[in-house]
C-alpha positions as CSV (number, residue, x, y, z in Angstrom):
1,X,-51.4,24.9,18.5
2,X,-52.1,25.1,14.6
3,X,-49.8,27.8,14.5
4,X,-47.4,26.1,16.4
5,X,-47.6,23.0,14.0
6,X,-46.9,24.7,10.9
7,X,-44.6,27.1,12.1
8,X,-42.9,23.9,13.1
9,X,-43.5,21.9,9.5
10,X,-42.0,25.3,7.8
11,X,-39.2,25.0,9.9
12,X,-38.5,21.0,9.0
13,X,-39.1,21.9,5.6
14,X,-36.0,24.6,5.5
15,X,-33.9,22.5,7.4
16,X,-34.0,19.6,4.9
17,X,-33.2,22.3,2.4
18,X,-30.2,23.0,4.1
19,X,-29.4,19.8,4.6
20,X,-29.7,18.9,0.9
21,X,-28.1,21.8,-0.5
22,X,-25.2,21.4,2.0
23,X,-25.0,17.4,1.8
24,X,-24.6,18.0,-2.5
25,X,-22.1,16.2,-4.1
26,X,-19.6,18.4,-5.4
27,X,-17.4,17.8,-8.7
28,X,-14.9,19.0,-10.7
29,X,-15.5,19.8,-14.3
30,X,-13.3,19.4,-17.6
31,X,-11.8,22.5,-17.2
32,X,-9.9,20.6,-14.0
33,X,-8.2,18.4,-17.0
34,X,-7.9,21.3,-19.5
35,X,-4.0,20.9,-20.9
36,X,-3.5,17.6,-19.1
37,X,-1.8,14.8,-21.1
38,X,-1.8,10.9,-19.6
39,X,1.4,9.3,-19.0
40,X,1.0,5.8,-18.6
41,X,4.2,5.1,-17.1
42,X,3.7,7.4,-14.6
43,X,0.4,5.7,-14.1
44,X,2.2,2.7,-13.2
45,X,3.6,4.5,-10.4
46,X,1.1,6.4,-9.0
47,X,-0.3,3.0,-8.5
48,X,1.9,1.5,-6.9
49,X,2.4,4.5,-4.6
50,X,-1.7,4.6,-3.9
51,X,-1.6,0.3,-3.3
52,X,-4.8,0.2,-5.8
53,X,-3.8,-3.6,-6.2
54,X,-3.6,-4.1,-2.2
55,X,-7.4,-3.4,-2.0
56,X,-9.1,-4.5,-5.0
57,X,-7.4,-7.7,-6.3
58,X,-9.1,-10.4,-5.2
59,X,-8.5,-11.9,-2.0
60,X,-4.9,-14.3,-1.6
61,X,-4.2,-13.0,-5.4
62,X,-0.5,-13.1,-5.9
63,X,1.9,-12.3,-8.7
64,X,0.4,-11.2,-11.9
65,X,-3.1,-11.9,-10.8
66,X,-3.0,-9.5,-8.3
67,X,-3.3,-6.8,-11.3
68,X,-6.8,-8.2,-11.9
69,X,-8.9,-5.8,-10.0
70,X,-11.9,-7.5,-9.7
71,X,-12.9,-6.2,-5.7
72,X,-14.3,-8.4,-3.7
73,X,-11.8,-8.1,-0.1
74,X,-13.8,-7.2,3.0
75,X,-13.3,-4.8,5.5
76,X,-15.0,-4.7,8.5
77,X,-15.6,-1.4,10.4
78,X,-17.9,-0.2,13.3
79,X,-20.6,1.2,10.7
80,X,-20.5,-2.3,8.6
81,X,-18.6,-4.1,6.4
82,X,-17.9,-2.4,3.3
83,X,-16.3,-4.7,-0.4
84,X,-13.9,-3.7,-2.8
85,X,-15.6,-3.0,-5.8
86,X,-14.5,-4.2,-9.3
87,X,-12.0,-1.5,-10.4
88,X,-10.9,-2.9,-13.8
89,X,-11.2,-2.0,-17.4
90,X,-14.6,-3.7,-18.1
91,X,-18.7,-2.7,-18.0
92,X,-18.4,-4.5,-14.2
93,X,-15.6,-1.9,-13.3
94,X,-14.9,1.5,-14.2
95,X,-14.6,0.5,-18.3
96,X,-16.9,3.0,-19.2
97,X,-15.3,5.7,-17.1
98,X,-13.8,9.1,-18.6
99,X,-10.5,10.2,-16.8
100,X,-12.7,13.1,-15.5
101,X,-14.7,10.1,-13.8
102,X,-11.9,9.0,-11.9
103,X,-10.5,12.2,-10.7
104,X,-14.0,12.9,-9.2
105,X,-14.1,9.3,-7.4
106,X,-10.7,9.5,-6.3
107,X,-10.5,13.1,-5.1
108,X,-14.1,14.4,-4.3
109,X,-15.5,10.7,-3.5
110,X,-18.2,11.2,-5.7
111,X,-19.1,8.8,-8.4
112,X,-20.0,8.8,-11.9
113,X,-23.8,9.4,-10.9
114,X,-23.6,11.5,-8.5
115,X,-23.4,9.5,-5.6
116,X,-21.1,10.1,-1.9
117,X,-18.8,7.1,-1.6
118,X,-17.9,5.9,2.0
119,X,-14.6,7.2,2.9
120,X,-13.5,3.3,3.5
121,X,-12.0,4.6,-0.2
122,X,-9.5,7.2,1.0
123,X,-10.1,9.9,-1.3
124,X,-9.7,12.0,1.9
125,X,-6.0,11.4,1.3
126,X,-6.1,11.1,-2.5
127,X,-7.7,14.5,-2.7
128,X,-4.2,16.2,-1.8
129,X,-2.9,13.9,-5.3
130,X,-2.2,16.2,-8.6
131,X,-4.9,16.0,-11.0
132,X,-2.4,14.7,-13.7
133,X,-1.8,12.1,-11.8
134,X,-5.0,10.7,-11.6
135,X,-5.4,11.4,-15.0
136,X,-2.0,9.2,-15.6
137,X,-3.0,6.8,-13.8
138,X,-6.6,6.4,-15.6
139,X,-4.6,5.7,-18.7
140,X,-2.8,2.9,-17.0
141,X,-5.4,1.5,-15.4
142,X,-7.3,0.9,-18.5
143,X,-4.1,-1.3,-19.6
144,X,-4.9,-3.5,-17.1
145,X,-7.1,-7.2,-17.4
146,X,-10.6,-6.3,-17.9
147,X,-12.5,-8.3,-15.2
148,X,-16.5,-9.5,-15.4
149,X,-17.2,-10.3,-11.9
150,X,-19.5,-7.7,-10.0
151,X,-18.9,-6.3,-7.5
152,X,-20.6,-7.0,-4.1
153,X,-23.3,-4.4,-2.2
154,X,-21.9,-3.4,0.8
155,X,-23.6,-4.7,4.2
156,X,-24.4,-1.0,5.7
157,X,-27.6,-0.7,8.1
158,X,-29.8,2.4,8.7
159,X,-28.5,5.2,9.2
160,X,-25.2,4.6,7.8
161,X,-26.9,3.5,4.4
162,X,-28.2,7.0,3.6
163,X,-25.6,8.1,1.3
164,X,-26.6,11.9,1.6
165,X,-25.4,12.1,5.2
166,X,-22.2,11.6,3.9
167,X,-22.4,15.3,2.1
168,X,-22.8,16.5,6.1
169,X,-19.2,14.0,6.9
170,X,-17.1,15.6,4.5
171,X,-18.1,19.1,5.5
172,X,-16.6,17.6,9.0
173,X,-13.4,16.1,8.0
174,X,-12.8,16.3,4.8
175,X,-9.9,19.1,5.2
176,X,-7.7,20.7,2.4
177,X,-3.8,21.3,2.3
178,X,-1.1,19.2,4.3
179,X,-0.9,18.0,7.6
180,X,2.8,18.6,8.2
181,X,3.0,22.5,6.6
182,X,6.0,24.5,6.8
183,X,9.2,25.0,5.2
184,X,10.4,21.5,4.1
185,X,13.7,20.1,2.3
186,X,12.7,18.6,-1.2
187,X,13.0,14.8,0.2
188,X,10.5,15.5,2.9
189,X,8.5,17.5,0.4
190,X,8.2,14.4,-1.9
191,X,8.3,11.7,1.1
192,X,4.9,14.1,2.7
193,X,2.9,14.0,-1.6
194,X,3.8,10.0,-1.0
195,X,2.8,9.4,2.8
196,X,-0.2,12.1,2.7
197,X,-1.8,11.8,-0.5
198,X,-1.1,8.6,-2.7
199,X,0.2,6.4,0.3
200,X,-2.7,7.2,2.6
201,X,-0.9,5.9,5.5
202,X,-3.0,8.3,8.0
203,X,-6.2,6.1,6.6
204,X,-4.8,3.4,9.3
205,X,-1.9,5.2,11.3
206,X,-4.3,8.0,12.7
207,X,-7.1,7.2,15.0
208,X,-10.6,8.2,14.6
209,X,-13.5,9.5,16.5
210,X,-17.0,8.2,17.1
211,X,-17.9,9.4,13.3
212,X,-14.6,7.8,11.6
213,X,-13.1,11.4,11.4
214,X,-9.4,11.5,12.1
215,X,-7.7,12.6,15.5
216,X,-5.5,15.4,13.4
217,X,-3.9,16.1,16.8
218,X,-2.5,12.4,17.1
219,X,-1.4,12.4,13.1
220,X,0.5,9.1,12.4
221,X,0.3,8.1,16.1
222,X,-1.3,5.0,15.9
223,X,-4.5,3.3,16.2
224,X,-7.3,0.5,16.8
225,X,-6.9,-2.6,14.2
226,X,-10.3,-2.9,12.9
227,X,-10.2,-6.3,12.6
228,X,-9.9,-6.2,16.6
229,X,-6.4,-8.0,16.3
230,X,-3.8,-5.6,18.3
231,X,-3.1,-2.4,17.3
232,X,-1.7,-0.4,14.2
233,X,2.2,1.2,15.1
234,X,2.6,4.8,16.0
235,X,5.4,5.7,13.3
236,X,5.9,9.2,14.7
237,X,9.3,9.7,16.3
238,X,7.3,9.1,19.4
239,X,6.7,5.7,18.8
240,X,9.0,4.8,16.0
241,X,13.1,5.2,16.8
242,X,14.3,3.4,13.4
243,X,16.4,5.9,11.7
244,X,16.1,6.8,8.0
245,X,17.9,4.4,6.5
246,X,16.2,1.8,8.8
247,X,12.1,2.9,7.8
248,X,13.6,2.4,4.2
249,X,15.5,-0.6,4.2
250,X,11.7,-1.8,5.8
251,X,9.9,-0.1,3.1
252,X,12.1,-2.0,0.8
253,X,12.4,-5.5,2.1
254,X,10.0,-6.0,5.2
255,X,12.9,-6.5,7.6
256,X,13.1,-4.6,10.7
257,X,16.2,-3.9,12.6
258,X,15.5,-6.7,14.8
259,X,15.3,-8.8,11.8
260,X,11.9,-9.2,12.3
261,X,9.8,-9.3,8.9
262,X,6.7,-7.5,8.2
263,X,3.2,-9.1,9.0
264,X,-0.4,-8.5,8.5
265,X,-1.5,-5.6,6.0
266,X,1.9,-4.2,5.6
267,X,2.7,-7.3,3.6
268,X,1.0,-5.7,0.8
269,X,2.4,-2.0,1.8
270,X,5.6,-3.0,1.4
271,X,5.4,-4.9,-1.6
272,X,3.8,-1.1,-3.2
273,X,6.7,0.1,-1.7
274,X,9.8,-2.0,-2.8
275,X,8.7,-1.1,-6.5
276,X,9.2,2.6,-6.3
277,X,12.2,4.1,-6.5
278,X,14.9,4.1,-3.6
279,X,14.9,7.9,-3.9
280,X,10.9,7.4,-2.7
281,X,11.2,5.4,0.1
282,X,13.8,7.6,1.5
283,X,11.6,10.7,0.9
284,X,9.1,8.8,3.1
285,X,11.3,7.7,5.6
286,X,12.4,11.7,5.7
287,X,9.3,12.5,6.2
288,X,8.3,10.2,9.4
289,X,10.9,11.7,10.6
290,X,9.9,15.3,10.7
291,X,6.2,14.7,11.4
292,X,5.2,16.1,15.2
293,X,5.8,13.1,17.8
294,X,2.9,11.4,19.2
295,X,3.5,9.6,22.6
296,X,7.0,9.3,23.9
297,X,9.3,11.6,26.0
């Protein structure tokens, strides 16, 4: 029985090595920003592509204000309600953040010490961004109103609260490379860098399994609303039969072709959208187009 016992405390013991050497954090270094030089105005766009505003301006902000990042908007999920932190320019946000620091929240989900950060942020997506473009759009970022207000804990019970397990979730879904692969024409080539990486649209298109990982075989095809309201679109050609012109015209002004207007959290999507250039929302409208169907005929 002795035997038995420490045969079996020898065996915990390596498994929680495993786990914790598995479960690490993993970052880039400054060699990963060696030769890069900020743009601002390209920045600007990467964050409007990426809707940084949509999630951490403060709840109802409109207009200028909504460039004041102070966090704050809920979002409810099956594992607990996770808040958007304070993102701006100040000691309460990421003021004290190298460029290095961002391009390891945004596309490792790892923060400045250390830490796994709940994929609610999408850097799942974000990870397929370029590097100079998180770089970019650090320098515009720290253009932006610096903001005091701190931001809120989120309200995550056991287990979910043990930030290490997360190490073990990325291993699990955090994938590399594209979804749609293949030989592509430039427009769908630049549509797929704004649907996959900075527009996340998967993050809410695509449905998840019991662990929040995404159904990659039903990509784009639709899913729960977490608020419990209805249910987010399929925009595959299975479920979406707008034409090109048609997704962009809705990308641009929020009318669809049966001059209905856009509701809910594609309010905010589509105001991201309409700044870009018309040459992006066609790219993404090119893309939905050529993304395996989901549903239909």
């Amino acid at each position: 029985m002795r035997r038995a016992l420490v045969a079996l405390c020898v065996l915990a013991v390596l498994g929680l090595g495993v786990f914790w050497i598995v479960t690490a954090p993993k970052s880039a270094n400054a060699t990963a920003l060696a030769g890069i030089e900020p743009d601002v105005a390209r920045g600007e766009w990467v964050f409007n592509a990426s809707g940084c505003a949509s999630c951490h301006s403060a709840p109802e902000a409109a207009g200028e204000a909504k460039l004041e990042l102070a966090g704050g908007q809920a979002f409810a999920t099956d594992f607990g309600t996770f808040y958007a932190p304070n993102i701006s320019p100040s000691e309460a946000g990421i003021g004290g953040w190298s460029a290095l620091d961002l391009v390891n929240a945004v596309q490792n989900g790892v923060s400045p010490s250390g830490d796994h950060y709940y994929p609610a942020f999408p850097y799942t997506s974000y990870a397929r961004a370029e590097t100079s473009d998180i770089v970019s759009l650090h320098a515009y970022m720290q253009t932006l109103p610096a903001i005091d207000t701190p931001s809120r804990p989120h309200d995550v019970g056991f287990p979910f609260n043990i930030r290490r397990s997360l190490g073990g979730w990325k291993l699990l879904f955090a994938r590399d490379g594209w979804v749609l692969d293949g030989v592509l024409t430039q427009d769908q080539a630049r549509g797929r860098y704004l649907a996959e990486a900075l527009g996340h649209c998967g993050e809410c298109h695509t449905a998840r399994n019991a662990l929040g990982g995404p159904d990659m075989a039903a990509w784009l095809g639709g899913a729960p609303n977490p608020t419990g309201r209805g249910t987010i679109p399929n925009i595959t050609p299975g479920g979406l039969d707008w034409s090109e012109g048609e997704i962009a015209e809705y990308l641009s002004s929020g009318f669809t072709p049966e001059f209905d207007t856009v509701g809910g959290h594609m309010v905010a999507v589509v105001d991201n959208f309409a700044k870009l250039d018309a040459a992006d929302r066609a790219a993404v409208a090119a893309y939905l187009k050529a993304v395996p169907a989901v549903g239909g005929e």
